[in-house]
C-alpha positions in Angstrom: 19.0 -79.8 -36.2 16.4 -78.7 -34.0 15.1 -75.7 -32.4 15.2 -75.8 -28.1 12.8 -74.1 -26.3 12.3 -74.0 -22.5 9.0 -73.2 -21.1 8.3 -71.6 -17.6 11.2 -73.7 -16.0 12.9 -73.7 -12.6 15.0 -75.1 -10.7 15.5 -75.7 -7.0 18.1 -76.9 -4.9 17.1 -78.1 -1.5 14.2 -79.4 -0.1 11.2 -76.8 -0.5 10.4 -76.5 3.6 13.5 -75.2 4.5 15.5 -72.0 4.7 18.4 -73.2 3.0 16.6 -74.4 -0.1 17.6 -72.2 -3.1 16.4 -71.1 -6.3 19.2 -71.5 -9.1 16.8 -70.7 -11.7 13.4 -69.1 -11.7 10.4 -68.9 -13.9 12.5 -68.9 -16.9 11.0 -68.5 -20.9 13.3 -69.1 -23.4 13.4 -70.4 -27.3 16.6 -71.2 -29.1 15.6 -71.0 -33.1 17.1 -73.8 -35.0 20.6 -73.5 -36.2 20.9 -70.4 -33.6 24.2 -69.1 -31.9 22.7 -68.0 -28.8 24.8 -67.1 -25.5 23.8 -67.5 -21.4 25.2 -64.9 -20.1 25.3 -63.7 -16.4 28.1 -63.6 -13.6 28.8 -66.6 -11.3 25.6 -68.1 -9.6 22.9 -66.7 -12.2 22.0 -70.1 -13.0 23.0 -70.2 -16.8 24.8 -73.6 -16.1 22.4 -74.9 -14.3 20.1 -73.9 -17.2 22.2 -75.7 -19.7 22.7 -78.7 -17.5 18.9 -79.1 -17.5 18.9 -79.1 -20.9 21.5 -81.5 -21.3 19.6 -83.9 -18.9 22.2 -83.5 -15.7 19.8 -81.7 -13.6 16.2 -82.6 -13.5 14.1 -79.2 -14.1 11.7 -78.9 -10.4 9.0 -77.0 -12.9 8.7 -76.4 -16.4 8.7 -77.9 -19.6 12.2 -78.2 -21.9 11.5 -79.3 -25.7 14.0 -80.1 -28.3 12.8 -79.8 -31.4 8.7 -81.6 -31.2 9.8 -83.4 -28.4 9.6 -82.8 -24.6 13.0 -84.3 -22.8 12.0 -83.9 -19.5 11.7 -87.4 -18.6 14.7 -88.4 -21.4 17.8 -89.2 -20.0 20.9 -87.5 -21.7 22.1 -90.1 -24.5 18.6 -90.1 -25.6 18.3 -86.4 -25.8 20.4 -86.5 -29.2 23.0 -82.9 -27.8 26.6 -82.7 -27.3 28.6 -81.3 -24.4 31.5 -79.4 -24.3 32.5 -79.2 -20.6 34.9 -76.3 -19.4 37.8 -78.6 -18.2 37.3 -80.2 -21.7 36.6 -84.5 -19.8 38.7 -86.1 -22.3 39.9 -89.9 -21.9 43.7 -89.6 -20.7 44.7 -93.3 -21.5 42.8 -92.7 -25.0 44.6 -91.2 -27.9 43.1 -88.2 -29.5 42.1 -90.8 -32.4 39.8 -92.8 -30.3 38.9 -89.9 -27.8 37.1 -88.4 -31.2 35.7 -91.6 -32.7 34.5 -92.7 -29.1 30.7 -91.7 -29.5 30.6 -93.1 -33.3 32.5 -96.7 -32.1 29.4 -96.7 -29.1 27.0 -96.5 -32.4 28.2 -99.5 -33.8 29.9 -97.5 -37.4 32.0 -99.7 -39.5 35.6 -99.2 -38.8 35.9 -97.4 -42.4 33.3 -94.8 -41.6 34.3 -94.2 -38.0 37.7 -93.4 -39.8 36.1 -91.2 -42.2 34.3 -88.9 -39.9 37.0 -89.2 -37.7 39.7 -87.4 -40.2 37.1 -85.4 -41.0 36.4 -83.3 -38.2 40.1 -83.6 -37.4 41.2 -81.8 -40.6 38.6 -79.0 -40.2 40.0 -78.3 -36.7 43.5 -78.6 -37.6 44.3 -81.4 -35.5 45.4 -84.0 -37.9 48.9 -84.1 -36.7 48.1 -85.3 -33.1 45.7 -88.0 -33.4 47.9 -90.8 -32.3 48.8 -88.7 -29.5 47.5 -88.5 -25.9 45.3 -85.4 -25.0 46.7 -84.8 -21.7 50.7 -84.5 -23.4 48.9 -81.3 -26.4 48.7 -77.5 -25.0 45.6 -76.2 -23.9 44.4 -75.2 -27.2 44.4 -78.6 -28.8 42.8 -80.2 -26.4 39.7 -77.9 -26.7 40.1 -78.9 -30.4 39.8 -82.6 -29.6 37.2 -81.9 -27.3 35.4 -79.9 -29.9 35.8 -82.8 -32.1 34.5 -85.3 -30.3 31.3 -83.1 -29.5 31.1 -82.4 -33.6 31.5 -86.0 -34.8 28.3 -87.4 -33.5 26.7 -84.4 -35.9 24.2 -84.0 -32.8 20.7 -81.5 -32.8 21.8 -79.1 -30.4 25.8 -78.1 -29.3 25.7 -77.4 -25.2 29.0 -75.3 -24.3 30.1 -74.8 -20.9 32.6 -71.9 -20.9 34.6 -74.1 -23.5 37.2 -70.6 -23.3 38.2 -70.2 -20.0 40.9 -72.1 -19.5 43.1 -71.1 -22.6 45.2 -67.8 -22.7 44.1 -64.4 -24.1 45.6 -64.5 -27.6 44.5 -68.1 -27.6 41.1 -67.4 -27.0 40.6 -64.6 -29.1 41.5 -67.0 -32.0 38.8 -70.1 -30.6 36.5 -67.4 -30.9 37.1 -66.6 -34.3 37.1 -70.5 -35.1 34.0 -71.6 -33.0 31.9 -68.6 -34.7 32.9 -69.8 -38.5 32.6 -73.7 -37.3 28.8 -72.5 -36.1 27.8 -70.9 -39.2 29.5 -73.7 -41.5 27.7 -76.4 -39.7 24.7 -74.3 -38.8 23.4 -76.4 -35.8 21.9 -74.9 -32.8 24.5 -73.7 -30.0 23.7 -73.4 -26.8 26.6 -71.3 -25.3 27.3 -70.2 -21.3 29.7 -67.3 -20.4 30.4 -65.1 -17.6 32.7 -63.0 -20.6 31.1 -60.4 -22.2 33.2 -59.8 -25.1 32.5 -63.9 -26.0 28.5 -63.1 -26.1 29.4 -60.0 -28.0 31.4 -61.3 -30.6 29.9 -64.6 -31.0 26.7 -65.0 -30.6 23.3 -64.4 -32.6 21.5 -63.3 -29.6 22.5 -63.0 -25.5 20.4 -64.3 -22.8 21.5 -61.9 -19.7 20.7 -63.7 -16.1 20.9 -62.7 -12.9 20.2 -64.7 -9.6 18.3 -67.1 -11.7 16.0 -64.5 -13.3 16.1 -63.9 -16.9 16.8 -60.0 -17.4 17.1 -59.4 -21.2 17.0 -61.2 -24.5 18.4 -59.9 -27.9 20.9 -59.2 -30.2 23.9 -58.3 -29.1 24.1 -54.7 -30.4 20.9 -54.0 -28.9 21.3 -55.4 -24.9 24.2 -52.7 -25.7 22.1 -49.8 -26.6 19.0 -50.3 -25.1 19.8 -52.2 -22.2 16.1 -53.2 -20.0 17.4 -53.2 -16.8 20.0 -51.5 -14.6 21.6 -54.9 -14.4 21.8 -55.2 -18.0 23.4 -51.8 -18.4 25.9 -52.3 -16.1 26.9 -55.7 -16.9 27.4 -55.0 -20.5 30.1 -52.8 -21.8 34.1 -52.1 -20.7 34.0 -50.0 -18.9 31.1 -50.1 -17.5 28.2 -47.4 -17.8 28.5 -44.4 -15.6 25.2 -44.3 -13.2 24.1 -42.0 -10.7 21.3 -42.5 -8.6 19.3 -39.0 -8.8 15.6 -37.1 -7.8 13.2 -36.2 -10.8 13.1 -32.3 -10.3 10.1 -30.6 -11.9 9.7 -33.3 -14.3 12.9 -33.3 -16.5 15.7 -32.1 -14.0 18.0 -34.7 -12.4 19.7 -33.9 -8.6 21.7 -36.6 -7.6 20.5 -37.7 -4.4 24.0 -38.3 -2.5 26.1 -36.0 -4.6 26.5 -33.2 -6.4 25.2 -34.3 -10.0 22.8 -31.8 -11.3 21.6 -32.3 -15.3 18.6 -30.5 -17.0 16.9 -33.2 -19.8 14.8 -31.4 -22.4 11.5 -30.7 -21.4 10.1 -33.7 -23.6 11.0 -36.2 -20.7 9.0 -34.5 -18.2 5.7 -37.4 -19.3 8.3 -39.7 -19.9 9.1 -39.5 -15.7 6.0 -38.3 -15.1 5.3 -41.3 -12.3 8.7 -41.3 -11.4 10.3 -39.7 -8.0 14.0 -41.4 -7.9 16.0 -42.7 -11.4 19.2 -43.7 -12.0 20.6 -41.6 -14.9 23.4 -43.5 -17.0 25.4 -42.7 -19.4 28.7 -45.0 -21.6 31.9 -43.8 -21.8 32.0 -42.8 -25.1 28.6 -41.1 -25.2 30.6 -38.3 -23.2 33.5 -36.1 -23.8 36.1 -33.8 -22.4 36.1 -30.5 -23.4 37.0 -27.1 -22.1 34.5 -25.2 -23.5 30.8 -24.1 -23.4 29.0 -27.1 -24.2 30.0 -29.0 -20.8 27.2 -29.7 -18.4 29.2 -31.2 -15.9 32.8 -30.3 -14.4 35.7 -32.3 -12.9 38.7 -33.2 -12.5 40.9 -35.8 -14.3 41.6 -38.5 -11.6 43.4 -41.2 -13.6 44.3 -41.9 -17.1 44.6 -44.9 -18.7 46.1 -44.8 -22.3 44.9 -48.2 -24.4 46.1 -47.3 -27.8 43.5 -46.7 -29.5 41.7 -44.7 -27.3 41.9 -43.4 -24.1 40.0 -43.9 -20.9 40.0 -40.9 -18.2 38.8 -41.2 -14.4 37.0 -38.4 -13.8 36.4 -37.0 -10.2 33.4 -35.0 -9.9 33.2 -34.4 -6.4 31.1 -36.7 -4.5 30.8 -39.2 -7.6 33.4 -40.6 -10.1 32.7 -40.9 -14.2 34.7 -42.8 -17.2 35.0 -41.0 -20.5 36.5 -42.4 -23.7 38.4 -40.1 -25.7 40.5 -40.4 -29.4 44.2 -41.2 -28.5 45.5 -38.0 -29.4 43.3 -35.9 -26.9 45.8 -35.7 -23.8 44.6 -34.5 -20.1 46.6 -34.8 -17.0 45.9 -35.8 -13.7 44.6 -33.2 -11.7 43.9 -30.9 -14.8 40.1 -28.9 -15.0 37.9 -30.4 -17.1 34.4 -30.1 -18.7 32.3 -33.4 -19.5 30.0 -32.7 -22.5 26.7 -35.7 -22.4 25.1 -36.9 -25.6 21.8 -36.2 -23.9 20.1 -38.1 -27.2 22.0 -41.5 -25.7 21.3 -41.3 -21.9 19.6 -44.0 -20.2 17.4 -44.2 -17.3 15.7 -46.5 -14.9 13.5 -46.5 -12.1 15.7 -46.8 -8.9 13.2 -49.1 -7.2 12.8 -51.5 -10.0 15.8 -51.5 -11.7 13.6 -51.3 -15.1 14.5 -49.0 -18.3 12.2 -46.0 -17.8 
């Protein structure tokens, strides 16, 4: 096992002198501790698989230094870099059986047929795929197949696990479950995962800590519960969280009252904020769903009108139209507005968040 730390790294596509050239991924700081679950997460294009791929030795970093464990791999080519990869469309051998797709990596080390065997069954009966291994890969469901790829990744017992949206291609129920299983098969064998996703409910659930990108630029890094709550940048805040936070772009009045700047939002912050915003001319305010509520009495600061409802169950998401500017509430199951009906919207004003409309920071 070994740590993985990446230091000031980038990575450019296209020759430096033109237009066209582009920058996947920029400037970008970044330690992985040793037997860590950690998650890349950002939408399509951030550059988190570009990032892994560097890692893994399939792109060549154009700056920076990437270490695994005491050793810079920059110059190492992948087989040398001691990591496996799990790729998103799984690359197993079609005219292989699931057998010898899994003891592929040990037969290239030269094992003894008896231990290849060994580690073979092993890994096998802690993913539940015993009963296939004569079988071809291409003939099992979806699910089995990420087992054998998972298999064939564990086997070789490797530093540092790289996984490339393993999830994506299975069904819902079906990856619900892998996540459950990849999260216990992390801890049990406690090696260091490097993990990409554009799903935030994977980096939620699974991971130690999330590494949130955006066109190449590292935004936050931290646990999970806390890129929730204290999210550094708009981006962050509005990536993170179903559905996502409410924001309204709004002037500082007087130091701790909020006008929104192309609507009709008006909100008066305790009187505290006023150093807090003291440099600051233009915010946006947000606020989650659940840190509001619906009521019909006094302690509403804001008024609308219910737009939509969409009953999930065990709660209860409401649309609401406040004039010029739409918000989502969360409410308990049981508390039923209609469409159209008068409502007040009551803010947590101890769980707001705001950020500088220029920089997108956390103010």
């Amino acid at each position: 096992m070994a740590d993985v730390r990446l230091k000031n790294v980038s990575k450019r596509f296209g020759e430096s002198k033109k237009n066209d050239a582009v920058m996947a991924v920029k400037d970008l700081d970044l330690d992985v501790a040793d037997g860590e679950f950690l998650v890349l997460l950002g939408p399509s294009g951030c550059g988190k698989t570009t990032t892994l791929r560097m890692v893994a030795g399939l792109e060549r970093a154009t700056s920076g230094e990437i270490f695994i464990g005491d050793r810079s791999v920059n110059d190492l080519p992948p087989g040398d870099r001691d990591i496996a990869f799990v790729f998103q469309f799984y690359a197993l051998y079609p005219h292989l059986s699931v057998y010898d797709n899994i003891s592929f990596p040990l037969r290239a080390q030269n094992m003894s047929k008896s231990e290849v065997d060994e580690q073979v069954r092993r890994v096998a009966s802690r993913l539940k795929i015993e009963h296939v291994l004569n079988r071809r890969p291409n003939r099992l469901p979806s699910g089995e197949q990420q087992r054998v790829a998972l298999g064939r990744a564990i086997v070789r017992q490797p530093q540092v696990f790289l996984m490339d949206e393993p999830l994506t291609n299975l069904d819902a129920s079906l990856r619900s479950e892998m996540r459950v299983e990849l999260k216990h098969l992390q801890q049990e064998l406690g090696t260091t995962m490097l993990y990409v996703t554009h799903d935030q409910v994977e980096a939620m659930s699974m991971s130690h800590r999330i590494a949130v990108m955006s066109m190449g630029v590292l935004q936050q890094v931290d646990t999970p519960l806390e890129i929730y709550n204290h999210p550094k940048t708009l981006f962050v805040a509005t990536f993170i969280g179903s559905p996502p936070m409410n924001t309204v772009a709004c002037k500082v009045v007087d130091g701790h009252h909020l006008q929104g700047i192309e609507n009709t939002f008006r909100l008066t912050l305790d009187p505290s904020y006023a150093n807090r915003l003291a440099n600051t001319k233009e915010v946006v305010f947000g606020i989650r769903s659940e840190d509001a509520r619906l009521v019909n009495d006094d302690s509403a600061q804001l008024r609308g009108t219910v737009a939509v409802r969409e009953p999930l169950g065990d709660e209860t998401i409401y649309d609401m139209d406040m004039g010029q500017y739409r918000m989502a509430v969360k409410t308990p199951p049981r508390q039923i507005f209609r469409p159209g009906e008068p409502v007040g919207v009551a803010i947590n004003l101890n769980r707001i968040h705001l950020f500088d409309r220029v920089t997108g920071q956390a103010v």
